[in-house]
C-alpha positions as CSV (number, residue, x, y, z in Angstrom):
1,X,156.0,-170.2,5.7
2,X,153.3,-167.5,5.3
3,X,153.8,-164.3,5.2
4,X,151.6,-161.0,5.3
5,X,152.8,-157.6,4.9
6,X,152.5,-154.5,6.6
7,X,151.4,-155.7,10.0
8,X,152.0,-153.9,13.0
9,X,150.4,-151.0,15.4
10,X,149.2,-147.5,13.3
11,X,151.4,-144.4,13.9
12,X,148.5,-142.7,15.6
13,X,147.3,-142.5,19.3
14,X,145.3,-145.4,20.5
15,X,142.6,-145.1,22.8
16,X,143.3,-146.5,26.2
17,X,139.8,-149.3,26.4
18,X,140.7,-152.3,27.3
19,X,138.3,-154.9,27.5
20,X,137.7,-157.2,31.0
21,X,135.4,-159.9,31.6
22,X,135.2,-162.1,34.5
23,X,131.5,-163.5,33.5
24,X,130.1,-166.9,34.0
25,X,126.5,-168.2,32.3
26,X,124.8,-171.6,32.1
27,X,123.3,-172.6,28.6
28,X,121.7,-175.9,28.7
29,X,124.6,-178.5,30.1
30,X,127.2,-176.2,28.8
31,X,129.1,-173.8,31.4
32,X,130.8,-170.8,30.3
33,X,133.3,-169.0,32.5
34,X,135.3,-166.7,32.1
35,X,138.1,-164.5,33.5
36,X,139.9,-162.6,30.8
37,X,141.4,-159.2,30.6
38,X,142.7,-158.5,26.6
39,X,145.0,-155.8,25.4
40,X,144.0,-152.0,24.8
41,X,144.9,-152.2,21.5
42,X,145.5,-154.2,19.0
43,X,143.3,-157.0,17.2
44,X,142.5,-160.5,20.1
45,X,141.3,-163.5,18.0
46,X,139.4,-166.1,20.3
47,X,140.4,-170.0,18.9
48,X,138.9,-172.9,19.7
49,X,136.5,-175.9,18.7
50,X,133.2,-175.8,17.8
51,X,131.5,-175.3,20.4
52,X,134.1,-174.6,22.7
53,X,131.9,-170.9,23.9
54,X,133.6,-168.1,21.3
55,X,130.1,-167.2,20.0
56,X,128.9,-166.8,23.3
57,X,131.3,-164.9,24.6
58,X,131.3,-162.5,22.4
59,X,127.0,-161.7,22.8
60,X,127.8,-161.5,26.4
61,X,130.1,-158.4,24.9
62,X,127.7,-157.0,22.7
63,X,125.0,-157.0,25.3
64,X,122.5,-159.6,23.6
65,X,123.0,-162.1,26.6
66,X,122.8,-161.6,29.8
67,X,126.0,-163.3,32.2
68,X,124.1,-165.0,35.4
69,X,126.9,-163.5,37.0
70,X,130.4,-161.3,36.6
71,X,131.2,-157.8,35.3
72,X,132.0,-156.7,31.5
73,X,134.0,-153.4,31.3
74,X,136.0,-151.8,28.4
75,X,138.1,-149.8,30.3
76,X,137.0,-147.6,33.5
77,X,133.3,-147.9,32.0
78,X,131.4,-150.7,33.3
79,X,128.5,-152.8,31.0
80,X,127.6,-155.4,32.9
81,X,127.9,-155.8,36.7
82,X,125.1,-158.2,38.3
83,X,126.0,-157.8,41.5
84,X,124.6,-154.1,41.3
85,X,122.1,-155.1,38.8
86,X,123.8,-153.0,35.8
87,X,123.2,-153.8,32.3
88,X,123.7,-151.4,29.9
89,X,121.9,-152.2,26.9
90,X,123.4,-153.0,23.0
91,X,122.6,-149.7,21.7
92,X,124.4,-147.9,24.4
93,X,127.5,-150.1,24.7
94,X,129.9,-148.6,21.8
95,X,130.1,-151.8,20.5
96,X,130.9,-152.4,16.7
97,X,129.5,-156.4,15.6
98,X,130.2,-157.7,12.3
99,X,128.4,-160.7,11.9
100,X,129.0,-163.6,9.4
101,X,126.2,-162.4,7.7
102,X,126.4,-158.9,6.7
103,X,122.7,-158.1,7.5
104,X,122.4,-155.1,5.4
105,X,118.8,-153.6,5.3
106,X,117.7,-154.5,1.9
107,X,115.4,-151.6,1.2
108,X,118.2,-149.1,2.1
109,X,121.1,-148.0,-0.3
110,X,124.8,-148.6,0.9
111,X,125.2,-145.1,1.8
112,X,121.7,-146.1,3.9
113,X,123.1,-148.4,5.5
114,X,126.4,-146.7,6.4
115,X,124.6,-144.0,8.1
116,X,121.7,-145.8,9.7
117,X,122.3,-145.0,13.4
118,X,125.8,-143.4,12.6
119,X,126.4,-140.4,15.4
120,X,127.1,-137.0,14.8
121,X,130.3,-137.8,16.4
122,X,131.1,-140.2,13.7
123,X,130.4,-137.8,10.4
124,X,133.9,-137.0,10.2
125,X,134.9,-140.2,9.7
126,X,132.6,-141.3,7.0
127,X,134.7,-140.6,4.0
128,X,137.5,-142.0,5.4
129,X,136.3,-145.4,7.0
130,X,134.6,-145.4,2.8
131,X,138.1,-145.2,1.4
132,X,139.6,-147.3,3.9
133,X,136.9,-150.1,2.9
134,X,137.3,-149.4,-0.8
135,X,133.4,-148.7,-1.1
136,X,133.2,-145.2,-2.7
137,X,131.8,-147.2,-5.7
138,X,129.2,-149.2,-4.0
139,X,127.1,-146.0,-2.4
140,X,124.5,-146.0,-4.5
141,X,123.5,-149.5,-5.0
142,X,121.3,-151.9,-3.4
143,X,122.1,-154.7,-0.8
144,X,121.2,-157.2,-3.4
145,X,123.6,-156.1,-5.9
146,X,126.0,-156.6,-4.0
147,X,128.8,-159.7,-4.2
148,X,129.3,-161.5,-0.6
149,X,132.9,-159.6,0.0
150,X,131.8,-156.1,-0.9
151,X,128.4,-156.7,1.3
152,X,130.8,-158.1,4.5
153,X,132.6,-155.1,4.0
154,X,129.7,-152.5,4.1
155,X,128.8,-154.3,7.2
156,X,132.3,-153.4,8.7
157,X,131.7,-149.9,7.3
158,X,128.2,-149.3,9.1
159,X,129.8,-151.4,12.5
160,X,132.7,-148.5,12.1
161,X,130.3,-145.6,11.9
162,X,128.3,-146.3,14.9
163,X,131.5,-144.7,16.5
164,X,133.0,-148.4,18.4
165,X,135.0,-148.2,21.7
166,X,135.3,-152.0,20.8
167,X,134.8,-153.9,17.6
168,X,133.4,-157.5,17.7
169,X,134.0,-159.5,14.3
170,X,132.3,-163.0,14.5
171,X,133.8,-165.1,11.2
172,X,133.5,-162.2,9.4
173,X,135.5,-164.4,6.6
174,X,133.2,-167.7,6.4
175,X,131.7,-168.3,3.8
176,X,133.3,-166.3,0.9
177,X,135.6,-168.0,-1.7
178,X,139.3,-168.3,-1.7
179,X,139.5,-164.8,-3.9
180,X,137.0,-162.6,-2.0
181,X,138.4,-164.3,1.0
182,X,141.8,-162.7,0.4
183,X,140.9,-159.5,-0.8
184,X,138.2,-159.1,2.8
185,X,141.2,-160.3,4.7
186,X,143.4,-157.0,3.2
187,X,140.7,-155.4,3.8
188,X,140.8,-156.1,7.5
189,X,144.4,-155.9,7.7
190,X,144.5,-152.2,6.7
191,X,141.7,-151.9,9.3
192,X,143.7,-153.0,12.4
193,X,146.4,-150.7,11.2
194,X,144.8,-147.7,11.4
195,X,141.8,-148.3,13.8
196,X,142.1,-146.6,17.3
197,X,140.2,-149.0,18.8
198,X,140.7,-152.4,20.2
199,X,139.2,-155.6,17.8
200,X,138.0,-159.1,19.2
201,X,138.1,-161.5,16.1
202,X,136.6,-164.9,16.1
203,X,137.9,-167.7,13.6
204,X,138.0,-171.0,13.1
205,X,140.7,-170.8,10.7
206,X,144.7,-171.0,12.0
207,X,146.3,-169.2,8.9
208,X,143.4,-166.4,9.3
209,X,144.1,-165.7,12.9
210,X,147.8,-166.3,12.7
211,X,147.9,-163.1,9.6
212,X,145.5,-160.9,11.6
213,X,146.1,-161.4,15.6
214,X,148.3,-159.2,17.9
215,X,146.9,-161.5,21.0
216,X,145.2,-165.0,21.1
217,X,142.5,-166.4,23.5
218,X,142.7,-169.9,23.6
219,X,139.1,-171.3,24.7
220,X,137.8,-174.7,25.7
221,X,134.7,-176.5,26.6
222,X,133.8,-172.5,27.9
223,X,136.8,-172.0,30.0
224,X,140.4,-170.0,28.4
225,X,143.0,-172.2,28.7
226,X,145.2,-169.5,27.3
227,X,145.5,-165.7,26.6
228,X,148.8,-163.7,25.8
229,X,150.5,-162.8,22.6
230,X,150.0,-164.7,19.6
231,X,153.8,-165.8,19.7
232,X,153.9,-166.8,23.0
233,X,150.9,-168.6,22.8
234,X,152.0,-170.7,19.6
235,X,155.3,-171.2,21.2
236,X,153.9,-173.2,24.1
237,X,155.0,-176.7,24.2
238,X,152.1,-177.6,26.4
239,X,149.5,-175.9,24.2
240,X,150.3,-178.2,21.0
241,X,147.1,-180.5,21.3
242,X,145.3,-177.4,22.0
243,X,146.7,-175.3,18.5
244,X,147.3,-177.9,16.6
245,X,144.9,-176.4,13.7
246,X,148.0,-173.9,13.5
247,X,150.7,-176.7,12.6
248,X,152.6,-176.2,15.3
249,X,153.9,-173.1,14.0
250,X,156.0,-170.1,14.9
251,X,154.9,-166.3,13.6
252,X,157.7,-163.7,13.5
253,X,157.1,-160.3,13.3
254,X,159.9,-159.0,11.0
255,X,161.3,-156.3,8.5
256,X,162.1,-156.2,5.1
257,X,166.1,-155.8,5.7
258,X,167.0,-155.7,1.7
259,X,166.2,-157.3,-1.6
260,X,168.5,-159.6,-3.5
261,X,166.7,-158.9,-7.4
262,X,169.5,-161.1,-9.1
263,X,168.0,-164.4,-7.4
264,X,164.6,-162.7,-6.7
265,X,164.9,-162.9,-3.0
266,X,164.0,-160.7,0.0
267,X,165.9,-160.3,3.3
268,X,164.1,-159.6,6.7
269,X,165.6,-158.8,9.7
270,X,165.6,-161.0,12.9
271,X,167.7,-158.8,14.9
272,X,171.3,-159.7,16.0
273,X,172.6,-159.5,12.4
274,X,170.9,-162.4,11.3
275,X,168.3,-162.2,8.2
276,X,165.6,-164.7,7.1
277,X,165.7,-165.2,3.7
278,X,162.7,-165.6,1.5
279,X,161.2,-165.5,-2.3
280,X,160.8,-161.7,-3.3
281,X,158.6,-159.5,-1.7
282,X,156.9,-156.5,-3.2
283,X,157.8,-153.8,0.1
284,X,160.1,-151.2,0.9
285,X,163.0,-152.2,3.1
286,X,162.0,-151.3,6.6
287,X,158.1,-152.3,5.8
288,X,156.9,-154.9,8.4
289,X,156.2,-158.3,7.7
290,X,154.7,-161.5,9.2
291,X,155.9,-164.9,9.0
292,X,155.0,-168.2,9.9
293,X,157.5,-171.0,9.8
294,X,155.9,-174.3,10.6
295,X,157.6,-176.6,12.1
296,X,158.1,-179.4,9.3
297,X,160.3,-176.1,7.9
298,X,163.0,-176.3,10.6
299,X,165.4,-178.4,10.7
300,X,168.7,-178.6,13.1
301,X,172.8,-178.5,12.8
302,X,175.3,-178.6,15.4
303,X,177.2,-176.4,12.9
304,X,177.6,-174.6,10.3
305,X,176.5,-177.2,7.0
306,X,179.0,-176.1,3.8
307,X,177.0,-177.7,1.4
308,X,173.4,-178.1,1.5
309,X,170.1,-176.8,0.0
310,X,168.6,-175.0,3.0
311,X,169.1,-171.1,2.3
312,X,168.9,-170.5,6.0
313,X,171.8,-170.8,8.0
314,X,171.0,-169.2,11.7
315,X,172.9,-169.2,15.0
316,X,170.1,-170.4,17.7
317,X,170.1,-171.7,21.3
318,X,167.9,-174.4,22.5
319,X,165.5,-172.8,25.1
320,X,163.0,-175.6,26.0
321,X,162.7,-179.2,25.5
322,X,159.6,-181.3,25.8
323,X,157.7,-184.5,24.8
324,X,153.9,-184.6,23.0
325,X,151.8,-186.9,24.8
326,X,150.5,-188.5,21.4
327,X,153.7,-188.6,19.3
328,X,156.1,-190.7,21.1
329,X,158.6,-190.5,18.3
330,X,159.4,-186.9,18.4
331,X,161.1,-184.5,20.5
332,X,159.7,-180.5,20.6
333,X,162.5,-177.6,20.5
334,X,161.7,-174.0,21.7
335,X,164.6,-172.1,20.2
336,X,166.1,-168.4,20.1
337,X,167.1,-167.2,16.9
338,X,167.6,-163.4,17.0
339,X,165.0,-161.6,19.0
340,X,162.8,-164.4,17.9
341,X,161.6,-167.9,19.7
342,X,161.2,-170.7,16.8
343,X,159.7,-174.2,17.4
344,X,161.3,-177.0,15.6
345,X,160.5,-180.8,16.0
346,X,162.7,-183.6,15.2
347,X,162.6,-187.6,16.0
348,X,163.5,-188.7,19.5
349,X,166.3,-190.8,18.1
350,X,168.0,-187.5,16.0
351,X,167.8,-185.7,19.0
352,X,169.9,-188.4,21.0
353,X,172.2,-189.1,18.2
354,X,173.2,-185.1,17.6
355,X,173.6,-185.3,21.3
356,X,171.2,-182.2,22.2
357,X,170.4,-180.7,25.1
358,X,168.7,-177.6,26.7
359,X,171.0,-174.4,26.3
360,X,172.9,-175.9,23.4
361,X,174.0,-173.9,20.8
362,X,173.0,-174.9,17.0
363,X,172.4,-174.0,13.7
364,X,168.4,-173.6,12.6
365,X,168.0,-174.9,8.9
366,X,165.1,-173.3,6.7
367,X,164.0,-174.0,3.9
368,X,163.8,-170.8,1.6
369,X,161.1,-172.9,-1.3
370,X,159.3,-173.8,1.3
371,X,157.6,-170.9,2.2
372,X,154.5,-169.8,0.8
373,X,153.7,-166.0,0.7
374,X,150.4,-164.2,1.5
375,X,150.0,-160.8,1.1
């Protein structure tokens, strides 16, 4: 299991801009459209193959495509609508894009490059959106002194300052090492907490999107075979071939409910009385956490096991079954523990010999040493 801390929406008012698309464009042999309407707040992570149209989607956003046909609005304001010939262009969109690349102008300083094109509207916000990013340091240097994470993240800085009704980040993570990748990805984390605005995240990587994503946009071959929260989406029987990158997988939102500092162990709450236990965590009790449990991690009771190794013990009811079309060996469980849905998968013949069946009450099994924490 994975785990990331301090997830959740900021205290302050959000602004109300969602985002709606019902575009459709020809490029080569390839067909993209697309009918989507995402969340007014919160961070929407687009998933799918190589190739599959993220990418393109998300110029048609920023304005540097052109749809052959549809509408683009972010909220009551409209960018694109061919039918009336409308197309407002980049500059005058309000839209933030972080590239993979940071594309910093070499010849300007940081501080340059924060402010090039930054509003009046936006002055306010400089120091803050600075020490949010952790670049008070890096004002004064050049683009080429700069290591790949701290140039990524002046890139976010300057996207910030151009005063966003919508932020586009486009792999914003490629690329960088497993260090500077985890220190850009808290980075980002603390962004989506406090950010006011709505965030469309492209990835290609499951554990990335899985610690980051309020709501996930499944896409393929240029059409969305999916969009709704990220747990409802993960929890889809149907939709294992298309996540499978995410291990078939459940995320949790949760809290920290206590620590145990004798065994070095942290509680979190699941609602209903019923804690998940997991190695220590550095929070404060009430501090929100994420976890993923994949499903290798679960395993199934018909009652409560005296002795055994499994640290989790919880009351669940089996809320779907189903079959995967390319593992006749195995059986796929939905089931509700808490306030939670949690997938599980077990063989075909365990499932007949427990006796299982939809609505059945059991006991979920959980491995605490099997989960590994990210913070």
């Amino acid at each position: 299991m994975d785990a990331t801390l301090g997830r959740g929406m900021p205290t302050s008012t959000r602004h109300e801009h969602g985002l709606r698309l019902d575009v459709s464009k020809q490029l080569g042999t390839f067909t993209l459209d697309v009918d989507l309407a995402l969340p007014t707040h919160g961070v929407s992570a687009f998933f799918g193959a190589s190739g599959s149209g993220k990418t393109s989607l998300l110029r048609l956003i920023a304005g540097l495509d052109r749809p052959d046909k549809g509408i683009i609005q972010i909220g009551e304001r409209c960018l694109v609508d061919t039918s009336r010939s409308h197309f407002l262009p980049p500059h005058r969109r309000r839209v933030g894009v972080v590239f993979q690349e940071a594309r910093l102008f070499p010849h300007y300083r940081v501080r340059g490059n924060l402010t090039y094109g930054m509003p009046a509207s936006a002055r306010l916000r400089f120091d803050p959106i600075v020490d949010l990013l952790g670049i008070g340091d890096l004002l004064d240097r050049m683009p080429g002194m700069l290591s790949g994470g701290e140039a990524r993240r002046v890139s976010i800085g300057r996207a910030l300052l151009t005063d966003p009704e919508l932020l586009l980040m486009d792999e914003p993570l490629t690329g960088l090492d497993g260090p500077r990748k985890q220190e850009l990805l808290r980075y980002i984390l603390s962004l989506t907490r406090d950010l006011e605005i709505p965030i469309v995240y492209i990835s290609h990587d499951p554990k990335e999107i899985s610690a980051i994503a309020d709501h996930l946009v499944l896409i393929d071959n240029g059409t969305i075979a999916a969009s709704d929260s990220l747990d409802r989406v993960l929890n889809r029987i149907d939709l294992t071939a298309q996540v499978g990158g995410f291990d078939a997988a459940s995320v949790l939102d949760t809290r920290v409910a206590s620590h145990d500092r004798e065994y070095a162990l942290t509680h979190l709450d699941l609602g209903d009385d019923q804690t998940l236990v997991v190695p220590h965590i550095e929070a404060q009790v009430g501090a929100r956490c994420r976890v993923r449990v994949p499903v290798r991690d679960v395993a199934l009771a018909l009652s409560e096991t005296a002795q055994s190794s499994y640290r989790n013990h919880l009351d669940a009811v089996i809320k779907q079954v189903g079959t995967l079309q390319d593992n006749p060996t195995s059986i796929e469980l939905l089931l509700c523990v808490g306030g939670h849905h949690l997938r599980a998968r077990l063989t075909r013949k365990s499932y007949d010999e427990l006796g299982l069946r939809q609505g059945m009450p059991v006991k979920a099994l959980i491995r605490c040493v099997a989960f590994d924490m990210r913070h």
